[in-house]
C-alpha positions in Angstrom: 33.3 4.3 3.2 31.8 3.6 -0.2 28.8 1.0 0.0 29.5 -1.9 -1.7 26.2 -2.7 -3.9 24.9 -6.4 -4.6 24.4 -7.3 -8.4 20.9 -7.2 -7.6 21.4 -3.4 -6.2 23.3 -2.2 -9.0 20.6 -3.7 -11.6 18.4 -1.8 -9.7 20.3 1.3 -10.0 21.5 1.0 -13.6 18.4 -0.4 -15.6 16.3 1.7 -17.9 13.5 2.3 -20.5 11.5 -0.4 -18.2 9.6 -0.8 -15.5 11.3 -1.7 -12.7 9.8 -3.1 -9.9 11.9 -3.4 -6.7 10.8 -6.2 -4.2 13.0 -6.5 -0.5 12.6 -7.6 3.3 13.0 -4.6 5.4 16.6 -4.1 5.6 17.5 -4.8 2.2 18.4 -1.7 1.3 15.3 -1.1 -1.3 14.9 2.6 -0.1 18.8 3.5 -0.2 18.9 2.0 -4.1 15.8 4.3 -4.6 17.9 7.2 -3.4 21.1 6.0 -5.2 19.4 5.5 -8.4 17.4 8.7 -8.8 21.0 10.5 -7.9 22.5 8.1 -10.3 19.7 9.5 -13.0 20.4 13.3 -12.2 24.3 13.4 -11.6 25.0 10.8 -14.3 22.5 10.1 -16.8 21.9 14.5 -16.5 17.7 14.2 -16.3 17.3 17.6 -14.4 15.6 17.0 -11.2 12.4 18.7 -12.5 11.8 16.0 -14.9 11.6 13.1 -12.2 8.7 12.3 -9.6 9.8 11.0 -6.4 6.8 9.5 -4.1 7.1 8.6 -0.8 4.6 7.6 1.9 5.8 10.4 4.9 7.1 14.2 4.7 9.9 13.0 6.5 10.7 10.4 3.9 10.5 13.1 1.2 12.7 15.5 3.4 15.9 13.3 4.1 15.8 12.3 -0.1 16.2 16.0 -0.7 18.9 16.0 1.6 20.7 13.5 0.6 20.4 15.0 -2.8 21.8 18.5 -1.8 24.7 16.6 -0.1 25.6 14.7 -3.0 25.3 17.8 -5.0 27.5 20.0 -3.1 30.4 17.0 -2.8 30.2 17.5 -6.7 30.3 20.8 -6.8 34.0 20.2 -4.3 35.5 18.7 -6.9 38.6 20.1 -7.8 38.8 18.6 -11.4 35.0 19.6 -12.3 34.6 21.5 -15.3 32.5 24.5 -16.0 30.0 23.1 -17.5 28.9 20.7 -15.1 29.5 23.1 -12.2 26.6 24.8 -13.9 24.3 22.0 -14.2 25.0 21.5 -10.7 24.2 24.8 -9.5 21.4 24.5 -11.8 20.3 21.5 -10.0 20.1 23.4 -6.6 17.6 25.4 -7.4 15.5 23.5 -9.2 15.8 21.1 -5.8 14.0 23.1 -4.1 10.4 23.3 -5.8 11.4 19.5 -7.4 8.5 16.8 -7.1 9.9 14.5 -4.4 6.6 15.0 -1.5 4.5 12.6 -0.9 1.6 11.6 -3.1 -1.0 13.6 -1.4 1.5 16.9 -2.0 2.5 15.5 -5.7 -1.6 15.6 -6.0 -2.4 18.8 -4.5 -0.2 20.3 -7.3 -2.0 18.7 -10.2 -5.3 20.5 -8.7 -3.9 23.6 -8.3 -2.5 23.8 -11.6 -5.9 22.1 -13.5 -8.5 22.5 -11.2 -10.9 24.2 -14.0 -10.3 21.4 -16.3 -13.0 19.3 -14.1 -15.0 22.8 -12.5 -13.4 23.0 -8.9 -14.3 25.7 -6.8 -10.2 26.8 -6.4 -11.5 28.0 -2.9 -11.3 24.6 -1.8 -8.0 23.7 -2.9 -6.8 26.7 -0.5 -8.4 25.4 2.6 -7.3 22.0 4.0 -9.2 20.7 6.5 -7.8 19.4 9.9 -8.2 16.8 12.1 -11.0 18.8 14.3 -13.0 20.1 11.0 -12.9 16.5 9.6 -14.0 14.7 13.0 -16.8 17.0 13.4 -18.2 17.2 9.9 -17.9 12.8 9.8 -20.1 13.2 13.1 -22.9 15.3 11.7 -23.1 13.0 8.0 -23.2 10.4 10.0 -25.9 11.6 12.6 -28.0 12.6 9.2 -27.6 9.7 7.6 -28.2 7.6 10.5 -31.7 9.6 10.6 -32.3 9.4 6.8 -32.3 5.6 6.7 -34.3 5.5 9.8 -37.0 7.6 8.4 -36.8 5.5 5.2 -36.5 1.8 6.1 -37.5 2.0 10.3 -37.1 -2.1 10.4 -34.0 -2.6 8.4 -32.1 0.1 10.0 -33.4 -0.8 13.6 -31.9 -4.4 12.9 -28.8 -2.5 11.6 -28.8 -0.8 14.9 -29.4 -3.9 17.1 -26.9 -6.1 15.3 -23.9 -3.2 16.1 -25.2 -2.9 20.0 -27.4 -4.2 22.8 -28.1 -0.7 23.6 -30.4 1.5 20.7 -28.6 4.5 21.7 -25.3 3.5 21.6 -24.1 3.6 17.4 -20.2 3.7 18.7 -19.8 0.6 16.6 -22.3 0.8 14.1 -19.9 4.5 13.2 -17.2 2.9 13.0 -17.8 0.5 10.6 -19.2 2.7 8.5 -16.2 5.2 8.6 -13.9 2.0 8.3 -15.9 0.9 4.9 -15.8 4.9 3.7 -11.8 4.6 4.3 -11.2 1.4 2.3 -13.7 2.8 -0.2 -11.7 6.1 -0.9 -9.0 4.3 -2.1 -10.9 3.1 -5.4 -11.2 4.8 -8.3 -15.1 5.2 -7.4 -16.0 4.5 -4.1 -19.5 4.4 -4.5 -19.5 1.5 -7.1 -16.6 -0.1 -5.0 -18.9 -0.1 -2.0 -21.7 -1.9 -4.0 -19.9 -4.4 -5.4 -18.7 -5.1 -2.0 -21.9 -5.4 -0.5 -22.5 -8.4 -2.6 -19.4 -10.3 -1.3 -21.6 -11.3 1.4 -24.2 -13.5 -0.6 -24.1 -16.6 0.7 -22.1 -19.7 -0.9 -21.2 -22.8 -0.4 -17.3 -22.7 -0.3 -15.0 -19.5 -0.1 -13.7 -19.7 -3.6 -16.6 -18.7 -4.6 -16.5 -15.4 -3.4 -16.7 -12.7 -6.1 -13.4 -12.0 -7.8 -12.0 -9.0 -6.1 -13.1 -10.4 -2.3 -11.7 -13.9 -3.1 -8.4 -12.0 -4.2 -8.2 -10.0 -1.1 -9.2 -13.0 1.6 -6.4 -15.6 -0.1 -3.8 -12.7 -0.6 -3.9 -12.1 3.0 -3.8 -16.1 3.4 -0.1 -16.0 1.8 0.8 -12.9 3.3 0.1 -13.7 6.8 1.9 -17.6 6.0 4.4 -15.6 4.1 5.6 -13.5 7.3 6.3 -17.1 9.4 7.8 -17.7 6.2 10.7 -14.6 6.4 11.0 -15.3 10.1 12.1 -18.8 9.7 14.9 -17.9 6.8 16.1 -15.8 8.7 16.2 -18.3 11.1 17.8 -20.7 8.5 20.2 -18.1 7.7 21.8 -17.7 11.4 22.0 -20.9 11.6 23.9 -21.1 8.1 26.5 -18.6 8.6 26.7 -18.7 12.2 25.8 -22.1 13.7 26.8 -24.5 10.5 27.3 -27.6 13.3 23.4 -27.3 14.3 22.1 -29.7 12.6 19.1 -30.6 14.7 17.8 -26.9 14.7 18.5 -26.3 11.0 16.8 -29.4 10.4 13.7 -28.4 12.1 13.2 -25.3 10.7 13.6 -27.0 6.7 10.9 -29.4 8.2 8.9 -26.0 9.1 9.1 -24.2 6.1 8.6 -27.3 3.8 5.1 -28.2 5.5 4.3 -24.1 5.3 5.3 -23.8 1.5 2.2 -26.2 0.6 -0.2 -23.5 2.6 1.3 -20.8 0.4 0.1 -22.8 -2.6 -2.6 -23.4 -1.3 -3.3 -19.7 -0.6 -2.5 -18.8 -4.0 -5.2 -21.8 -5.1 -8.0 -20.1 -3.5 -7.9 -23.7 -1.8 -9.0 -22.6 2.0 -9.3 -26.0 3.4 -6.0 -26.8 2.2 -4.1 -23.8 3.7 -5.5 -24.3 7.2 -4.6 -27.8 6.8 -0.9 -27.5 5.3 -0.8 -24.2 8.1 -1.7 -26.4 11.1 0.6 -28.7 10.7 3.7 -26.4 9.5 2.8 -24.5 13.2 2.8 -27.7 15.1 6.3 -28.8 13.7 8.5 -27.7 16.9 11.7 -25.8 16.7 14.3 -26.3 19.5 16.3 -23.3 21.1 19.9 -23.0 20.9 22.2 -22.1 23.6 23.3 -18.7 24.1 22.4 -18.2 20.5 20.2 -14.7 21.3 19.6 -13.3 17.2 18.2 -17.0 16.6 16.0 -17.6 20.4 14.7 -14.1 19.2 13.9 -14.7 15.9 12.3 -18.0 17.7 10.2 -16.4 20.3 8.7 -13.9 17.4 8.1 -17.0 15.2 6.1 -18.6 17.9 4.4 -15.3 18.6 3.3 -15.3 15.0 2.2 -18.0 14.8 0.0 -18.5 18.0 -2.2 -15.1 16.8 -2.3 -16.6 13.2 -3.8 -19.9 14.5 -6.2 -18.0 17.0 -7.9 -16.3 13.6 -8.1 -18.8 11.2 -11.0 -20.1 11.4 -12.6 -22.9 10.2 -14.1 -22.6 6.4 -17.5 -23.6 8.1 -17.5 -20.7 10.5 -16.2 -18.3 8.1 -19.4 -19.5 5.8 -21.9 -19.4 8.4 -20.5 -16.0 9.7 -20.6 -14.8 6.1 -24.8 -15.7 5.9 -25.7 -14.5 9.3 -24.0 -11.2 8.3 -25.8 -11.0 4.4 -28.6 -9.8 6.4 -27.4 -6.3 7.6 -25.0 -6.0 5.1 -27.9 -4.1 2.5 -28.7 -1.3 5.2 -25.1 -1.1 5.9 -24.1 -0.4 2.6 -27.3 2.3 2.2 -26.5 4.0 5.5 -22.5 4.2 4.5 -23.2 5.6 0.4 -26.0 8.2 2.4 -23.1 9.2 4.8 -20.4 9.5 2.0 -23.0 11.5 0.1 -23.7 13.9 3.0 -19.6 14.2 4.2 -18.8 15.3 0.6 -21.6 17.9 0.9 -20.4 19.2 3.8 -16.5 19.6 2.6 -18.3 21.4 -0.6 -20.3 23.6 1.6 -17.3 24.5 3.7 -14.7 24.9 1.1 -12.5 22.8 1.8 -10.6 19.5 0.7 -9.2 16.2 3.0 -6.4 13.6 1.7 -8.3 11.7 -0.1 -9.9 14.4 -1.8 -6.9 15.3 -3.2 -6.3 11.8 -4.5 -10.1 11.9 -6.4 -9.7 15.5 -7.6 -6.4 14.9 -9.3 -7.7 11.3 -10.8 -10.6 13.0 -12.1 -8.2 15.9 -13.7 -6.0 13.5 -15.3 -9.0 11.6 -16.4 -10.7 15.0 -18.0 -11.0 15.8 -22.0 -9.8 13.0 -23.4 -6.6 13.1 -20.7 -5.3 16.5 -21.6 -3.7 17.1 -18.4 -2.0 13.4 -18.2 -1.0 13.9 -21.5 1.3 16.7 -20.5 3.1 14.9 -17.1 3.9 12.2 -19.6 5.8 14.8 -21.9 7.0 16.8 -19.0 8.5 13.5 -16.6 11.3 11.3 -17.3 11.1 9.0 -14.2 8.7 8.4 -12.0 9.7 6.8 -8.8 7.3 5.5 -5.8 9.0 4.4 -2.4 7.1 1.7 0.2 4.6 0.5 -2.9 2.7 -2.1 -0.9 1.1 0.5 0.7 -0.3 2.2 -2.7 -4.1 1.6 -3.3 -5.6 0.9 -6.6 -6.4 5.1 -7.1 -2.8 5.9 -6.2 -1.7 3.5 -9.0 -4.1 4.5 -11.3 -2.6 8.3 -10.9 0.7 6.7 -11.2 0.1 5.0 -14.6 -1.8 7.9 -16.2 1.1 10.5 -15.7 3.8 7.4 -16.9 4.7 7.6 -20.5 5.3 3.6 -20.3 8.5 1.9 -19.1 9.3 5.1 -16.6 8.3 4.0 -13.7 10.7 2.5 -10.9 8.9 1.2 -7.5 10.5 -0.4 -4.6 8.1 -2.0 -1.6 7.6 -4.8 0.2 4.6 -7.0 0.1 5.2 -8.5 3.7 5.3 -5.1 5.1 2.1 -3.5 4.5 1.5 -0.6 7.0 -0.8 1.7 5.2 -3.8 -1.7 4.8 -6.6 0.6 7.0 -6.2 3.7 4.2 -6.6 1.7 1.1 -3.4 -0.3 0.7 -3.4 -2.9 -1.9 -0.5 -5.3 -1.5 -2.0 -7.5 -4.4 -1.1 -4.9 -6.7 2.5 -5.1 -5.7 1.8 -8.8 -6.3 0.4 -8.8 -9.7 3.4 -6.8 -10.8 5.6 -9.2 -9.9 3.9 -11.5 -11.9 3.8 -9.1 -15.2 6.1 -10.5 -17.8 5.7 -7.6 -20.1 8.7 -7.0 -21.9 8.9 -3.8 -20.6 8.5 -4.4 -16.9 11.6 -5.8 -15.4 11.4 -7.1 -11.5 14.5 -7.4 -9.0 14.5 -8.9 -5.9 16.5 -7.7 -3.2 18.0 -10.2 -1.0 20.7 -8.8 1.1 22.2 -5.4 1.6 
């Protein structure tokens, strides 16, 4: 049966020379408009498949687009009343399938390095040899061991406090790893970790009221404000929607849950205010507003129980803006050593992958940056001549280096992204929902946003 597409889907589909940014809920349909559109661009519009990016976030992902494609390729090819001409762009299409650039954005990097890797003096030894889990577990353990040892023999009272604050016990540096491997992962997804770190570092200074935080910290902290109010938000319009088209005659229930969502809109707000005290405020009292079950109505008790769910954890971690600001001085003291012992270990892990010839993920990610960065952007210069569309599924979970790749190989007004803010998986490699966010907000007369609200 042919899907029947929502204006919204079919703008999606249909629109060119822009930007297109897709926002949906999960179930939307966002990732079957991506796969209907880039057939749409090859079967219709006739841009050969090897002059389109597809990015997706799995294998898997990448997998199931190429067959889709190679179904709906072969149902042309059926066609009784198909002329010669596009039989042979058809055919042609098949085998360009196979080598075309729909992989995920580690794969689409690994090609850029092979294909430039002198443009920025890579040993091409590396690019051969990717490391696995094992190799990368034990070369973390010995940079960190050495760096551990480096700091000690450099700053013996800093990095003993560094040491005490992570654990009762001198020996034990379980925790003290970790958060220096957890820093090193959201580093990697900056264009340079290093500075990234740094700058970081200095988030901790103390202040008087969290909106003074330095720019990119108070971003992060009050995005994740809206998005964690912005999840109670979905649940309860979905809520509202049962309700709507199921239970019209409700009207205590559908009365309770507009209460909710008008005392939770001010937190938003508030959120995007960088006004803390505000959000726990308008928060608190959204969460206290009651909403009653209704009989033998199972989607909407559901939706309920994981409204309540959410909220109870939500209410357990926001703190109080005088913890949060006495935490933040108490921790300005370790930070420094922190930040030296996690640049040493970065220092000594990229040694050790240079030493052993070989390259990890995010490797792949720098390497290719740097490439496209190189001579004056030789390299990018020629993926903007050589790519007509360049398409990225689940965006929400892109980090700012990912876009930046993105953006350097777009020619302007090529690019087509569909994600997600709400649903932000990838947040412990890097991802940067905000950037999703701040493209929503672009009003560039080439960027064009569509939101998805039903399938």
């Amino acid at each position: 049966m042919a899907i029947q597409w929502s204006e919204e889907q079919l703008k999606a589909i249909h629109t060119t020379d822009h930007n297109i940014l897709v926002s949906a809920s999960a179930g939307a349909g966002k990732t079957t408009v991506l796969v209907a559109r880039l057939m749409k661009r090859m079967l219709e519009d006739h841009i050969s498949i090897d002059r389109i990016v597809a990015m997706t976030f799995t294998e898997a992902a990448a997998s199931e687009m190429k067959k889709r494609l190679l179904q709906s390729l072969n149902d042309k090819l059926q066609k009784p009343d198909l002329d010669e001409t596009e039989a042979q762009y058809c055919r042609q299409q098949l085998i360009l399938l196979q080598s075309a650039h729909i992989s995920t954005i580690h794969s689409f990097c690994l090609s850029i390095i092979k294909a430039d890797y002198a443009l920025i003096g890579l040993n091409p030894a590396r690019i051969q040899h990717i490391f696995d889990d094992a190799a990368l577990a034990q070369m973390k353990d010995q940079a960190f061991t050495q760096a551990c040892r480096r700091q000690m023999a450099h700053d013996p009272d800093s990095f003993t406090t560094l040491l005490q604050t992570f654990s009762s016990r001198s020996e034990d540096v379980s925790e003290l790893k970790k958060a220096v491997l957890s820093i090193a992962a959201k580093a990697s997804g900056a264009q340079d970790p290093q500075a990234w770190i740094q700058a970081a570092a200095e988030a901790y200074a103390p202040i008087a009221r969290l909106d003074q935080l330095p720019s990119p910290i108070k971003e992060v902290f009050f995005e994740s404000c809206a998005v964690e109010a912005g999840r109670l938000e979905d649940c309860a319009v979905q809520m509202q929607r049962i309700l709507y088209d199921a239970y019209p005659d409700k009207e205590k229930q559908a009365n309770e849950v507009l209460l909710f969502l008008g005392k939770l809109t001010p937190a938003i707000q508030a959120a995007k205010n960088y006004d803390y005290r505000e959000y726990r405020r308008a928060l608190f009292g959204a969460i206290q507003t009651k909403i009653s079950t209704l009989k033998d109505a199972l989607d909407f008790n559901a939706l309920r129980k994981q409204l309540n769910a959410l909220a109870k954890d939500l209410v357990s971690r926001t703190y109080s803006e005088e913890t949060l600001l006495s935490d933040l001085t108490l921790t300005y003291a370790v930070i420094k050593p922190l930040t030296a012992l996690t640049l040493d270990y970065l220092a000594l892990y990229a040694e050790l992958k240079e030493t052993q010839e070989g390259i990890d993920f995010d490797d792949m990610e720098h390497f290719a940056y740097q490439i496209l960065t190189a001579e004056n952007k030789l390299a990018a210069k020629r993926y903007q001549e050589r790519f007509d569309e360049i398409m990225v599924d689940e965006f929400q979970d892109s980090n700012d280096l990912q876009n930046a790749i993105i953006n350097l190989i777009s020619r302007g007004a090529n690019i087509f992204r569909v994600g997600d803010v709400k649903q932000s998986i990838y947040r412990f490699r890097g991802g940067k929902p905000q950037i999703m966010r701040d493209l929503m907000n672009d009003v560039r007369p080439e960027n064009c946003f569509i939101h998805l609200s039903s399938n």
